[in-house]
Every structure is written in C-alpha cells, then in structure tokens.
mmCIF file of the N, C-alpha and C atoms, coordinates in Angstrom:
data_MODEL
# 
_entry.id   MODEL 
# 
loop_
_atom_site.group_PDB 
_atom_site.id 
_atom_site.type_symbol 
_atom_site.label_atom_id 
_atom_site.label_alt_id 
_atom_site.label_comp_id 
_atom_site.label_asym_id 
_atom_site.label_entity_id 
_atom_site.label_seq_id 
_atom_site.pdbx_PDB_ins_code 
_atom_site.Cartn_x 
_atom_site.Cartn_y 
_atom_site.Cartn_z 
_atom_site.occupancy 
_atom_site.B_iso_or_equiv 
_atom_site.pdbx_formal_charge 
_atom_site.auth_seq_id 
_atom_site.auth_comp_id 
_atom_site.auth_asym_id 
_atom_site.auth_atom_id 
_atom_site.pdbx_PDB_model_num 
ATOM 1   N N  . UNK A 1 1  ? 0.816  -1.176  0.000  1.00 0.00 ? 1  UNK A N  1 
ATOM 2   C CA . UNK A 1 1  ? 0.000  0.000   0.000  1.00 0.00 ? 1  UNK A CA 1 
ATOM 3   C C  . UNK A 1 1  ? 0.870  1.254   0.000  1.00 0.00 ? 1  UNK A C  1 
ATOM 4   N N  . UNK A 1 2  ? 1.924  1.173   0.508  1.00 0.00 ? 2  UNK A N  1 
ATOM 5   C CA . UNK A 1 2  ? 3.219  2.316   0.670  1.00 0.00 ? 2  UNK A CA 1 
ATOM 6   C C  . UNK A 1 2  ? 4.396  2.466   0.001  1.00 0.00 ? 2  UNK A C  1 
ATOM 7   N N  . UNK A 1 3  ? 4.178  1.279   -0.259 1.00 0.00 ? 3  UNK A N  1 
ATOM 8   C CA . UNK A 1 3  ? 5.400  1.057   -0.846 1.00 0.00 ? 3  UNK A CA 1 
ATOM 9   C C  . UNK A 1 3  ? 6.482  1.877   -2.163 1.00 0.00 ? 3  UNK A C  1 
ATOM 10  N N  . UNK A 1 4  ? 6.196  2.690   -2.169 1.00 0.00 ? 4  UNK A N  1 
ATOM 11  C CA . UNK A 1 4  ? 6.279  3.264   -3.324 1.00 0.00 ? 4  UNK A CA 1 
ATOM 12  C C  . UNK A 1 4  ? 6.147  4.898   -2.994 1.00 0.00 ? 4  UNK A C  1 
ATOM 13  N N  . UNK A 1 5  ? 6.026  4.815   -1.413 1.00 0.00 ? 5  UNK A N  1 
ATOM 14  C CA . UNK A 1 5  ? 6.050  6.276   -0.585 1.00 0.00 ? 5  UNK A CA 1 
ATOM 15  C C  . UNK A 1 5  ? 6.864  6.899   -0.164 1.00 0.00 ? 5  UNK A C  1 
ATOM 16  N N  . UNK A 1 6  ? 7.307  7.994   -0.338 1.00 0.00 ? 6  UNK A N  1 
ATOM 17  C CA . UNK A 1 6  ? 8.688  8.289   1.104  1.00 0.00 ? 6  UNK A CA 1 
ATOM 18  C C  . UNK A 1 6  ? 9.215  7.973   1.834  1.00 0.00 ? 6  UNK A C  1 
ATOM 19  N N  . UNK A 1 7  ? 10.028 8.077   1.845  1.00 0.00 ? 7  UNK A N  1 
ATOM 20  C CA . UNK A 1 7  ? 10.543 7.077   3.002  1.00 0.00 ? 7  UNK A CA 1 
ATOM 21  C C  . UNK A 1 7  ? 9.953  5.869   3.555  1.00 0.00 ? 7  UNK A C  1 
ATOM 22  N N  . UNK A 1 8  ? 9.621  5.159   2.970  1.00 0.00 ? 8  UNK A N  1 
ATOM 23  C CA . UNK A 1 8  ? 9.308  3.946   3.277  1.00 0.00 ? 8  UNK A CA 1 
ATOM 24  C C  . UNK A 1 8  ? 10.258 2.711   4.107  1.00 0.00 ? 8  UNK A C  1 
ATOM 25  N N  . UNK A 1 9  ? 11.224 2.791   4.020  1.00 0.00 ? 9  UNK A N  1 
ATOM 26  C CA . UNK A 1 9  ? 12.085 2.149   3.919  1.00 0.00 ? 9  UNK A CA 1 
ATOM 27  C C  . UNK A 1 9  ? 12.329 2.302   5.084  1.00 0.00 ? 9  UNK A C  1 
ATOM 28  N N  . UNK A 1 10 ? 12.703 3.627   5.711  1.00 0.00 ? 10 UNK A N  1 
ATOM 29  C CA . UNK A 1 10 ? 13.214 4.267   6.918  1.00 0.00 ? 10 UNK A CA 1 
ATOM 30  C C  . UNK A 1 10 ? 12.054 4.077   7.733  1.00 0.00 ? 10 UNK A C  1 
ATOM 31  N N  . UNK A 1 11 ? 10.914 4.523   7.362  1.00 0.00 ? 11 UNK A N  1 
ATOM 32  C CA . UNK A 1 11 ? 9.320  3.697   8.057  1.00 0.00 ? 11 UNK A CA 1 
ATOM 33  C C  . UNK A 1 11 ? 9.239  2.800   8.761  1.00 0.00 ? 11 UNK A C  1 
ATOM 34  N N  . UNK A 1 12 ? 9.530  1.580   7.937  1.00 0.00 ? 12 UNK A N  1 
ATOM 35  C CA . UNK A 1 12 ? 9.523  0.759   8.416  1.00 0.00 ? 12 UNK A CA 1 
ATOM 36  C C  . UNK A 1 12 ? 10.521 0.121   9.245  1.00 0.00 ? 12 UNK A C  1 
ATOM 37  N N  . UNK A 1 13 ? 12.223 0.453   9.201  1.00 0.00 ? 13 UNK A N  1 
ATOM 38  C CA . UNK A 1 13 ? 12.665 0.906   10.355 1.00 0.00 ? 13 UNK A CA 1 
ATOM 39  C C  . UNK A 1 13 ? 12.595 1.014   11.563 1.00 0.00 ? 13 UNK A C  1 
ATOM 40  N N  . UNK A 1 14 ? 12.055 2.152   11.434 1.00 0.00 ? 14 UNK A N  1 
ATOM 41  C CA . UNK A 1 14 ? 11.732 2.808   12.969 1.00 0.00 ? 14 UNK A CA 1 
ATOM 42  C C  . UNK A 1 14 ? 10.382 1.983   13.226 1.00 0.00 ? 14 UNK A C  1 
ATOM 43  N N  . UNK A 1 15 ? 9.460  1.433   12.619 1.00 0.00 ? 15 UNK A N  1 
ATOM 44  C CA . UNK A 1 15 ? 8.429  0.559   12.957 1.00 0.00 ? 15 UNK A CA 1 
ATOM 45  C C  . UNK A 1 15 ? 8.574  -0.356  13.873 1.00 0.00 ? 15 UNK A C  1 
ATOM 46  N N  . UNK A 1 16 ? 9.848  -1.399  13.259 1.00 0.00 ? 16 UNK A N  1 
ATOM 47  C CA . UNK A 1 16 ? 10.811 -2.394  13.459 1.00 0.00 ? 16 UNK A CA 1 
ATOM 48  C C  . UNK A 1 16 ? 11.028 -2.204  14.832 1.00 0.00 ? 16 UNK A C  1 
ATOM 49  N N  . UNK A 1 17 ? 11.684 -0.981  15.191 1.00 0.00 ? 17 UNK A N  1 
ATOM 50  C CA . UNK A 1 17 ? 12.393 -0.817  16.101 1.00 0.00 ? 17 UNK A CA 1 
ATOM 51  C C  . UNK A 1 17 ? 11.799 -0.106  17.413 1.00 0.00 ? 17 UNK A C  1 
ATOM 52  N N  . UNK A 1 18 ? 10.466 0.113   17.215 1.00 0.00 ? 18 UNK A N  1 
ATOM 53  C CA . UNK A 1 18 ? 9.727  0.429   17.830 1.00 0.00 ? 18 UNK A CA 1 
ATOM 54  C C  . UNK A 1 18 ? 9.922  1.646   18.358 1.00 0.00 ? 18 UNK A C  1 
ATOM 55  N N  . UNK A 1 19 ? 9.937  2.432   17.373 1.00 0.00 ? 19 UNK A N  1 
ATOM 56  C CA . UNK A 1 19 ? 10.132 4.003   17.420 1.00 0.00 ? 19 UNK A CA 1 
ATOM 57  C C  . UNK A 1 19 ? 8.851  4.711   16.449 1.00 0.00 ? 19 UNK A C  1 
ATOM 58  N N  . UNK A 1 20 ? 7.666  4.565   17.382 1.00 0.00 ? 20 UNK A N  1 
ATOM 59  C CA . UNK A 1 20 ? 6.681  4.843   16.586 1.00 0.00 ? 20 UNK A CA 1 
ATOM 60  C C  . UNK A 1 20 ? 6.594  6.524   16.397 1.00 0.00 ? 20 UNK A C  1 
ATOM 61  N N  . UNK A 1 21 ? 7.533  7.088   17.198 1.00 0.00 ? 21 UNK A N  1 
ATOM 62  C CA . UNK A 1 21 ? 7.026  8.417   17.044 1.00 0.00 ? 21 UNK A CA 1 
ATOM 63  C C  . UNK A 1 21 ? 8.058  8.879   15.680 1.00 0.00 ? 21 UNK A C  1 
ATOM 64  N N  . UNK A 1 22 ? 8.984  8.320   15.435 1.00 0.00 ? 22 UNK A N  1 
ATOM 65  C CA . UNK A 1 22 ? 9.662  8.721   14.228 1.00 0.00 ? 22 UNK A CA 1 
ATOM 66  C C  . UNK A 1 22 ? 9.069  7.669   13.530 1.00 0.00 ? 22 UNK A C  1 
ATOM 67  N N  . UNK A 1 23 ? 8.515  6.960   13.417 1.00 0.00 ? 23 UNK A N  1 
ATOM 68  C CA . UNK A 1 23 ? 7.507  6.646   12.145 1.00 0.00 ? 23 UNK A CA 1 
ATOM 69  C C  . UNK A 1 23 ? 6.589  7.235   11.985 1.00 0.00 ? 23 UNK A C  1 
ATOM 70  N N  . UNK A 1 24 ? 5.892  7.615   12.821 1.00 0.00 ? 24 UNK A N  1 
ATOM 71  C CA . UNK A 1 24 ? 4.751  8.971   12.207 1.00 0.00 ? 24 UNK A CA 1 
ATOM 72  C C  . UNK A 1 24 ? 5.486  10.132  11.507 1.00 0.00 ? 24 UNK A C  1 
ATOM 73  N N  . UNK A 1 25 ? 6.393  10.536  12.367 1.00 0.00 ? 25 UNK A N  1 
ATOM 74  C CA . UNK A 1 25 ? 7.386  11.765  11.242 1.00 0.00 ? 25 UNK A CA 1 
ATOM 75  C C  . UNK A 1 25 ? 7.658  11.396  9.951  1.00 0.00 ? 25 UNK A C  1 
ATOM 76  N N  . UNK A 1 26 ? 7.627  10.431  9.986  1.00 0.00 ? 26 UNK A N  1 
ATOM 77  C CA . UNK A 1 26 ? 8.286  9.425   8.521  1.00 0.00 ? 26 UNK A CA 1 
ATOM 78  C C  . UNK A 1 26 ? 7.071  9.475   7.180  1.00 0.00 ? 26 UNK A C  1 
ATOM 79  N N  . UNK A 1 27 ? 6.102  9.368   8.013  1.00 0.00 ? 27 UNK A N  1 
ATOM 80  C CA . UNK A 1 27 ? 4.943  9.092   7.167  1.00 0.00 ? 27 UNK A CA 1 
ATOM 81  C C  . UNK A 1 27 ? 4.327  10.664  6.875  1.00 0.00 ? 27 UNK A C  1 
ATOM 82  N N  . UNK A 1 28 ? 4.690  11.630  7.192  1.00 0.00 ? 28 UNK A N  1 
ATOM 83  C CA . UNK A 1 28 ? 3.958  12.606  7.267  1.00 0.00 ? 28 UNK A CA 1 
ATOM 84  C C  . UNK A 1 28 ? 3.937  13.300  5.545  1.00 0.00 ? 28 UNK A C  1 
ATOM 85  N N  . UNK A 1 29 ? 4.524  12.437  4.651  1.00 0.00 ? 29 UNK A N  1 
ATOM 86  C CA . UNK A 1 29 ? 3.899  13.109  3.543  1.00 0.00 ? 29 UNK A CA 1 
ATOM 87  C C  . UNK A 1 29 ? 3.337  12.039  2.444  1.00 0.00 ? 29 UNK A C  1 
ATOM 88  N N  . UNK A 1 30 ? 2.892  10.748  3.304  1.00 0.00 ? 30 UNK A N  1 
ATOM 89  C CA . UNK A 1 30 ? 2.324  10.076  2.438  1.00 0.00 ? 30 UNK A CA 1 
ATOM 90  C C  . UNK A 1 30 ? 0.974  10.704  2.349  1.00 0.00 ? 30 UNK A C  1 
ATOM 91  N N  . UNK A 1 31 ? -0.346 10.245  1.566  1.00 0.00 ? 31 UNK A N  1 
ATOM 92  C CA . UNK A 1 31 ? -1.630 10.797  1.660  1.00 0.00 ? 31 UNK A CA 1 
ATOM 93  C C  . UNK A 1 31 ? -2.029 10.292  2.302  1.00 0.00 ? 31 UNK A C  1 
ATOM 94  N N  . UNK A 1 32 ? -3.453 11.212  3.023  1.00 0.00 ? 32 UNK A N  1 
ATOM 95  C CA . UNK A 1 32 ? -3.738 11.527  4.501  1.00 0.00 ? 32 UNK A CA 1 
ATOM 96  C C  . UNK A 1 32 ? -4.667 9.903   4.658  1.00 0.00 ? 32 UNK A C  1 
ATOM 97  N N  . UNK A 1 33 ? -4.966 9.224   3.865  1.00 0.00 ? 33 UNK A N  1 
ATOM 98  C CA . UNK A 1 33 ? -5.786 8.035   4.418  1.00 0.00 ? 33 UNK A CA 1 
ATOM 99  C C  . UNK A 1 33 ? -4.635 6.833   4.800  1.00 0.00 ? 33 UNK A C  1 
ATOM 100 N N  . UNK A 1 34 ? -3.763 6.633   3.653  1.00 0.00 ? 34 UNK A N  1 
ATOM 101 C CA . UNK A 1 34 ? -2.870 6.031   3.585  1.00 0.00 ? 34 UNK A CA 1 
ATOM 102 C C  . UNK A 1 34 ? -1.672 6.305   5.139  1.00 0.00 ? 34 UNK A C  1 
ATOM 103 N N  . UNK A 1 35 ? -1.648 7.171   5.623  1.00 0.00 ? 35 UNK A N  1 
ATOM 104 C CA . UNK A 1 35 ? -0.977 7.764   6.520  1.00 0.00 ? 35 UNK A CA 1 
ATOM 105 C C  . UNK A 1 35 ? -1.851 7.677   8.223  1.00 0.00 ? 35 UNK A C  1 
ATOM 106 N N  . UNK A 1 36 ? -3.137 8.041   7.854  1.00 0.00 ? 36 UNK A N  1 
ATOM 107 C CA . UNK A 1 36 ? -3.662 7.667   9.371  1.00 0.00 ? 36 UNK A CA 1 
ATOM 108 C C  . UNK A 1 36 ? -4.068 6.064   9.429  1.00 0.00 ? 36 UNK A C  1 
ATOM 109 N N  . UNK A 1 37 ? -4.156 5.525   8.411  1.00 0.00 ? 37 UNK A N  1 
ATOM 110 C CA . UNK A 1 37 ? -4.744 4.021   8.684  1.00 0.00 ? 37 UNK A CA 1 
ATOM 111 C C  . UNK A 1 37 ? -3.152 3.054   9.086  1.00 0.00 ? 37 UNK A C  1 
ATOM 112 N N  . UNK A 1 38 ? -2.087 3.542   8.603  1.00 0.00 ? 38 UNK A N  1 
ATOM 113 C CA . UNK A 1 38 ? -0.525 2.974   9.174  1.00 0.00 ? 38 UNK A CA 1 
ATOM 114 C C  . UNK A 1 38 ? -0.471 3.528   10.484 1.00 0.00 ? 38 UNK A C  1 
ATOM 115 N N  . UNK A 1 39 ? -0.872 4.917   10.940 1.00 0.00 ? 39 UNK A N  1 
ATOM 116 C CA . UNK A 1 39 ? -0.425 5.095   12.505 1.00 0.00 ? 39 UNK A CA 1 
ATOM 117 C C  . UNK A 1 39 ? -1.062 4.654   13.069 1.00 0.00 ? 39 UNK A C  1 
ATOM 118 N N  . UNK A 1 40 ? -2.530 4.623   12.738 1.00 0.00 ? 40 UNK A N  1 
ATOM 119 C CA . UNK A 1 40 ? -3.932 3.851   13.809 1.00 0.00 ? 40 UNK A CA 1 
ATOM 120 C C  . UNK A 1 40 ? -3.255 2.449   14.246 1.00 0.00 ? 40 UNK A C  1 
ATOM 121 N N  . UNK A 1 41 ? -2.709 1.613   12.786 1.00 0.00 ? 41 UNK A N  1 
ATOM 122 C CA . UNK A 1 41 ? -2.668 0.126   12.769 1.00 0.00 ? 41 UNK A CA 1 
ATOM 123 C C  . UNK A 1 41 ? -1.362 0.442   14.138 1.00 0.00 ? 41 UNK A C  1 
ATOM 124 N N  . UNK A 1 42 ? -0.170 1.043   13.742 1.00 0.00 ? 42 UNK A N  1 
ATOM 125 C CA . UNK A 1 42 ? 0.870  0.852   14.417 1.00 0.00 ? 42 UNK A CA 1 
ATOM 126 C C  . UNK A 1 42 ? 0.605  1.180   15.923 1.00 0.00 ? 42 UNK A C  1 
ATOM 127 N N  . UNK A 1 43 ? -0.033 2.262   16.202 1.00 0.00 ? 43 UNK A N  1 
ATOM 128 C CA . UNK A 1 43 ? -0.439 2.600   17.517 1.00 0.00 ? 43 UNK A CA 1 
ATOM 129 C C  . UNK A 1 43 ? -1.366 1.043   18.371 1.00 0.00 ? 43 UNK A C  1 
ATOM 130 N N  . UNK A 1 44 ? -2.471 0.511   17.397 1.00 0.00 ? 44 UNK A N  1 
ATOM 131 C CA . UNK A 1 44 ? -2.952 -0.619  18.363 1.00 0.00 ? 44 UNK A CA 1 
ATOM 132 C C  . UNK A 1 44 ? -2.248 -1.123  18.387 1.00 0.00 ? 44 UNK A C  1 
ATOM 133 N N  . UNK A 1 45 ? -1.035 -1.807  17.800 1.00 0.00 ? 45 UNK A N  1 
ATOM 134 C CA . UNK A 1 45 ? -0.647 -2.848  17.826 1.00 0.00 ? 45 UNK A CA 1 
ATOM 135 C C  . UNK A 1 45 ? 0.395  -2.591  19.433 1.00 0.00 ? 45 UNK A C  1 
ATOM 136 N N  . UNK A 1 46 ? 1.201  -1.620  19.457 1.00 0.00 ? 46 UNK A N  1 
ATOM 137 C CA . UNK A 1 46 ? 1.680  -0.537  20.140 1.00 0.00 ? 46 UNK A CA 1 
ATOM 138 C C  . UNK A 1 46 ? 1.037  -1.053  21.701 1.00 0.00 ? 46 UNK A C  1 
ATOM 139 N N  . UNK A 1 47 ? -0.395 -0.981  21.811 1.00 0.00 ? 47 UNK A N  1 
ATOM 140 C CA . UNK A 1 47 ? -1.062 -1.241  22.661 1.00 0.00 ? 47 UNK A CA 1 
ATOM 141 C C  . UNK A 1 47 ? -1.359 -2.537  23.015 1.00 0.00 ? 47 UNK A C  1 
ATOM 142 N N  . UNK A 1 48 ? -1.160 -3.177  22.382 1.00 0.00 ? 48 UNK A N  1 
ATOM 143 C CA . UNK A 1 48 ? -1.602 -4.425  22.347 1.00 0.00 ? 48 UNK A CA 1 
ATOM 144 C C  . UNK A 1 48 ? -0.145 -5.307  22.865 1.00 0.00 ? 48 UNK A C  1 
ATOM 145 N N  . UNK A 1 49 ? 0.711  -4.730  22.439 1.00 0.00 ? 49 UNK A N  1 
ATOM 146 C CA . UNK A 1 49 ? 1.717  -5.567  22.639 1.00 0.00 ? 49 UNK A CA 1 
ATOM 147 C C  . UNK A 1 49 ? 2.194  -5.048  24.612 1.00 0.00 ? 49 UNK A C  1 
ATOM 148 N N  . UNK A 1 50 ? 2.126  -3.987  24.280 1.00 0.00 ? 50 UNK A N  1 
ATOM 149 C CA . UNK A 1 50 ? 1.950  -3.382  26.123 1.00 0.00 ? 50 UNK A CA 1 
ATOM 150 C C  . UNK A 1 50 ? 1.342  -4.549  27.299 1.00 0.00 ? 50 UNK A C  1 
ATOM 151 N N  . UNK A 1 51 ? 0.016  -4.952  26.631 1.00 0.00 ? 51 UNK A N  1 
ATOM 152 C CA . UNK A 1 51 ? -0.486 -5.658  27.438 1.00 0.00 ? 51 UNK A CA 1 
ATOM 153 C C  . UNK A 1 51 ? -0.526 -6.823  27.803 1.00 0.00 ? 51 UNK A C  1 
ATOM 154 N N  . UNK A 1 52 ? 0.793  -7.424  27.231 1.00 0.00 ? 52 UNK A N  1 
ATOM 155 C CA . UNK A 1 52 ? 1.032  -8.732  26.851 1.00 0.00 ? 52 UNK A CA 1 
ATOM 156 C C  . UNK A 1 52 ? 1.830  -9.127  28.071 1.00 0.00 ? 52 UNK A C  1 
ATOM 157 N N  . UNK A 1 53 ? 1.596  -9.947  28.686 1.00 0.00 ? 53 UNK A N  1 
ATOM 158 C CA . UNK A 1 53 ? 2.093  -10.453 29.871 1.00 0.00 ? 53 UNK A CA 1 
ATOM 159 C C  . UNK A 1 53 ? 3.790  -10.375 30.077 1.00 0.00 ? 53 UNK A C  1 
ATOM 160 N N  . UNK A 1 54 ? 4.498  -10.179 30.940 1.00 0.00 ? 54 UNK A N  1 
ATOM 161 C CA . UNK A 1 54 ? 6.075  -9.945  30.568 1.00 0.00 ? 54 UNK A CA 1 
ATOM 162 C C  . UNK A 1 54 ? 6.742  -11.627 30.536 1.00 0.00 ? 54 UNK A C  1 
ATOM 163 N N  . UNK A 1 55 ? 7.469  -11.853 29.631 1.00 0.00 ? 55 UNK A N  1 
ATOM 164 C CA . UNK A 1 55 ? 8.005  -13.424 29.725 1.00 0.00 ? 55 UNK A CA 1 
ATOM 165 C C  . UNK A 1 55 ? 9.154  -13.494 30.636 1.00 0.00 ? 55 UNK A C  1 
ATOM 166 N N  . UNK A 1 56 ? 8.976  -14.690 31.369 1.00 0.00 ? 56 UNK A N  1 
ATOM 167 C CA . UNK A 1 56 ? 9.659  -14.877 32.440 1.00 0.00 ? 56 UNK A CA 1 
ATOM 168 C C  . UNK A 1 56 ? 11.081 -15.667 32.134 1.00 0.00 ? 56 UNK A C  1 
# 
C-alpha cells in the first residue's frame, strides 16, 4: 500500500524498532488516508503488545 512512498524504507525501520514516534514523522507526507490508517494500525498494535504479559 506504501510502498512506493517516502521514506518507506526508513518507516519501516523505525516501525521495526519500535520508534513509533519517528515513524509517524516518517509518514507525514504520504496521503492523509494512507498515513492515518498505518499510525492507527501501528499505535494498536503498540497497545496491544503493552499488554502482553512480561516473559519470564
């Protein structure tokens, strides 16, 4: 879906690496649907992984 966007590459990166706030910077000149439906996704996931029990 992005692929073919700005910085993409570096995106996904900082995705990787769980640096979501420089992946939103990253994304900030893809178009605006394409761009809030990657931070929404990255943010739950973000959350989701928070709540995940810590492994012992």
């Amino acid at each position: 879906m992005a692929g073919d966007r700005p910085h993409y590459e570096e995106a996904c990166r900082a995705l990787f690496a769980g640096e979501i706030g420089q992946f939103a910077e990253l994304v900030q000149a893809w178009p605006h649907d394409i761009r809030f439906y990657a931070i929404e996704k990255v943010q739950e996931a973000a959350e989701a992984e928070a709540a995940l029990p810590l492994a012992d």
